[in-house]
N, C-alpha and C positions, 0 to 999 in steps of 0.2 A: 504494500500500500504506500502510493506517495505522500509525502508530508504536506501535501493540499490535500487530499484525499481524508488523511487520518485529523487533519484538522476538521475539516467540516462534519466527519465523523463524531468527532470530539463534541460540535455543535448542534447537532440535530440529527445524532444518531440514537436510535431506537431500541440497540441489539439487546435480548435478553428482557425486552419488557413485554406483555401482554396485554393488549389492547381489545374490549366489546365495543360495537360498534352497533347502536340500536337503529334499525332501519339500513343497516349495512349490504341488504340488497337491489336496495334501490339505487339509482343512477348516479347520485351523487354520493351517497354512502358508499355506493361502491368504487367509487375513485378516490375517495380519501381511503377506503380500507384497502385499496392497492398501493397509495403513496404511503402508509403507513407501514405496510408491509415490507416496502424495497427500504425503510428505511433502519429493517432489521425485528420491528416488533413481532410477536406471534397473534393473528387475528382470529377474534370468534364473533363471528356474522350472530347479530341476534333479529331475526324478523319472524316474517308469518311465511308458510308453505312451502313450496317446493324448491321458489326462486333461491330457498337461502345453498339448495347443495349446489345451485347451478352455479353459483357464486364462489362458495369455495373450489367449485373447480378449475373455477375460470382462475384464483388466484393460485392455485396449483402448478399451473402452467405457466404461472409467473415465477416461478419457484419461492413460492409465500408458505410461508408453515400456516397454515389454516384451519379451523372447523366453524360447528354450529352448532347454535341452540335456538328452537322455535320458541317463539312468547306473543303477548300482547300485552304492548305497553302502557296499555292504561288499566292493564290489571296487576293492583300489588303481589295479587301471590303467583301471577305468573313473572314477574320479575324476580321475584325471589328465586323461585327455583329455576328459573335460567341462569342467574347468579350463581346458586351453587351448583348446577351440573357444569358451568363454565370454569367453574373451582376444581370440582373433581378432574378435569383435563388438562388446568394451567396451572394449578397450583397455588394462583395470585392472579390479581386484576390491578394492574398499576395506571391502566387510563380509559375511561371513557367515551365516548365520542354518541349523542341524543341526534339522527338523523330523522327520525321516525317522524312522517308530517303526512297531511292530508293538504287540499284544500279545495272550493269549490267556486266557480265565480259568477252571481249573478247583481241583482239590481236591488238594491237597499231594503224595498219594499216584500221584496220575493225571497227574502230571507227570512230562516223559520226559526222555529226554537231547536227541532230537533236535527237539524242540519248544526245551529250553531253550538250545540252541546257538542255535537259529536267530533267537529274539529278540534274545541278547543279542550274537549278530553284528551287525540291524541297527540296535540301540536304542545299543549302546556302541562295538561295534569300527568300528560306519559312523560315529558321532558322530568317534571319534578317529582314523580315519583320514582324513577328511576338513578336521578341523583340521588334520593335518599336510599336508596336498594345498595348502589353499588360505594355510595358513600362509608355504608356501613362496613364493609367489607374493607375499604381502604385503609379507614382507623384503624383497624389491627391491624396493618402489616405495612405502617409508618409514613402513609401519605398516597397521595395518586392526582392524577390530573382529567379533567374534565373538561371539555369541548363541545357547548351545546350550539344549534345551528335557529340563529337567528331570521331577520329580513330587511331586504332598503323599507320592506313596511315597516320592521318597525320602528323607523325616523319618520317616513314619508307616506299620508296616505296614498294607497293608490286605490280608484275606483273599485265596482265589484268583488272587492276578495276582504269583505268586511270584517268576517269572521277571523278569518287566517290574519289579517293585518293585526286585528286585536289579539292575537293570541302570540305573537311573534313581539308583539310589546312588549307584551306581560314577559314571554321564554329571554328578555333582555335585562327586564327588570330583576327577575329571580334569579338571572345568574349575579349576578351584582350583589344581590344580597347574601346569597349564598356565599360566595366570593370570602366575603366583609365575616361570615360565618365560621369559616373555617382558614381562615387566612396565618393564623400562629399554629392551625395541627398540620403546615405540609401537604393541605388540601388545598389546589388551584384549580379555578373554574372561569375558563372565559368562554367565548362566541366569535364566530365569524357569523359577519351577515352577508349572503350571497347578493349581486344585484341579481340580471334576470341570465339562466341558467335553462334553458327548455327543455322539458321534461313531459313524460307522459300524462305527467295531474296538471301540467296546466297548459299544454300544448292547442287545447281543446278549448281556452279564451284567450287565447293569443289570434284576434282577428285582424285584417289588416289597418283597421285604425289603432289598433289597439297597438300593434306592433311601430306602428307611425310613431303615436304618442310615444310609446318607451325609445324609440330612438331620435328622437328631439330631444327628450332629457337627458341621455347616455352620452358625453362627451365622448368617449374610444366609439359611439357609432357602430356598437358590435355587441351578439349577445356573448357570454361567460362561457368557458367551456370547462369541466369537470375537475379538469385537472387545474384549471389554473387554483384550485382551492388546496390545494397540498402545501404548499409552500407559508401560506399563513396558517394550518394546520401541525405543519412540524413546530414553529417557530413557538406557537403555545401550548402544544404539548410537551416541547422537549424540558427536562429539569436541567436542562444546564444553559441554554442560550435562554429559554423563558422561566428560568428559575424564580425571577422578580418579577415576575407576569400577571397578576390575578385582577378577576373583577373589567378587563379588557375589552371592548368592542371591538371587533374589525370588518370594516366594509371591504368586500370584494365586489368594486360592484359597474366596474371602468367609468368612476366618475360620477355616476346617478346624483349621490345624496351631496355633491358640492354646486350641482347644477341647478341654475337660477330658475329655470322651467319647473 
C-alpha cells in the first residue's frame, strides 16, 4: 500500500467495523452500502423481502463481506431482533446508516390521515426507533456512529410531498437532538440531506414541470447520482477524520438549498 493510499486509509477507512444499513436495499441505501463496503466495513442489509438477498449478492460481487436480516422498521420488536440476529453474525454493530423512507406526492387537499400516518411512521418513527434499537447495542460495546438520511425538504418546502417534507424535518431535528444526547458516550449521529436523486418512489411525480421547476432551482442543472452520496457518508461515519462530527447536517444537493429560487 502506498503512503497516499494508507493515509486516506488512515482517514476514512472502515476495515474491521460492521455497518446495518436500514433500507439498504433500496437504491440509494444501496450505494452507500456499496461505498461503505469498499471502504473495508462488513454490511448487513436490513429491509423487507426478497430484494435484501438480491442485494447482498450484488455486493458479493463487489467482493463486500455481506449478509441480511428482514425487518420493519417501524416495528420495535422487529428491530430488535434484526439487531440481534445481526449480533449473532457480526458480533458488534459499530455504525448505522436509517435509509428506510416512503413517500407519496399529491395536492395538499388530497392528503389523508392514513396516507400521512403511514409515511411519517416509516420516514421518522422507523428512523427513531431504530436509533434507539441499535443505540442500545452501541452503549455496551463503547460507542458507534449513526447516519440518518435527511431532505432539501427538510430546509425547503417543496410542493406535493407534504407528508414526506414534514417528516424529513422532524428525521433532522431528532438527529440533532439525539446528537446533543449522546455526544460525551462516543455516540455520533449526523445526516446527509440528499437534493433530488430519482428513484423509483418518486420517479412517478417527477413530471415535466415539475422537473423544470427542480432545475431552475438546482445551480449544477443536474439530478444527484447514488454515488455521489459516499463520500459525505464516509466523512461522518469515519471515527477518525469525523471523530469531532456530531449533530451535522449535510446537503448533497448541487446547490438547491443556496438557491435564490
Amino acid at each position: 500500500m502506498s503512503k497516499s493510499s494508507e493515509y486516506l486509509e488512515s482517514l476514512f477507512g472502515l476495515t474491521g467495523q460492521v455497518a446495518v444499513v436500514v433500507g439498504g436495499a433500496g437504491a440509494l441505501g444501496g450505494s452507500l452500502s456499496t461505498g461503505i463496503g469498499k471502504a473495508g466495513a462488513k454490511i448487513v442489509i436490513a429491509d423487507m423481502g426478497e430484494a435484501c438477498q438480491a442485494r447482498v449478492e450484488q455486493l458479493a460481487r463487489e467482493e463486500i463481506d455481506a449478509s441480511y436480516v428482514t425487518l420493519d422498521a417501524t416495528s420495535l420488536d422487529s428491530l430488535q431482533n434484526a439487531r440481534d440476529e445481526a449480533l449473532k453474525v457480526t458480533g458488534k454493530i459499530d455504525m448505522l446508516v436509517n435509509c428506510a423512507g416512503i413517500n407519496v406526492g399529491n395536492n395538499f387537499l388530497e392528503v389523508d390521515a392514513a396516507q400521512w400516518d403511514k409515511i411519517l411512521a416509516v420516514n421518522l418513527k422507523g428512523t427513531m426507533l431504530s436509533c434507539q434499537v441499535f443505540i442500545e447495542s452501541m452503549l455496551k460495546t463503547g460507542g458507534g456512529s449513526i447516519l440518518n438520511i435527511g431532505s432539501v425538504n427538510s430546509d425547503k418546502p417543496l410542493s406535493r410531498v407534504f407528508a414526506y417534507a414534514a417528516s424529513k424535518a422532524a428525521v433532522v431535528n431528532l438527529t440533532q437532538n439525539i446528537a446533543q444526547e449522546f455526544a460525551t458516550q462516543n455516540i455520533r449521529v449526523n445526516a446527509i440531506c440528499p437534493g433530488f436523486f430519482p428513484a423509483e418512489q418518486n420517479r412517478k411525480i417527477l413530471d415535466a414541470e415539475r422537473v423544470e421547476n427542480i432545475m431552475r432551482g438546482t445551480p449544477m442543472k443536474r439530478y444527484g447520482a447514488p454515488e455521489e452520496l459516499i463520500g459525505a457518508a464516509l466523512l461522518l461515519l469515519s471515527k477518525n477524520s469525523g471523530s469531532y462530527i456530531t449533530g451535522s447536517i449535510v446537503y448533497v444537493d448541487g446547490g438547491f438549498t443556496c438557491s435564490w429560487f
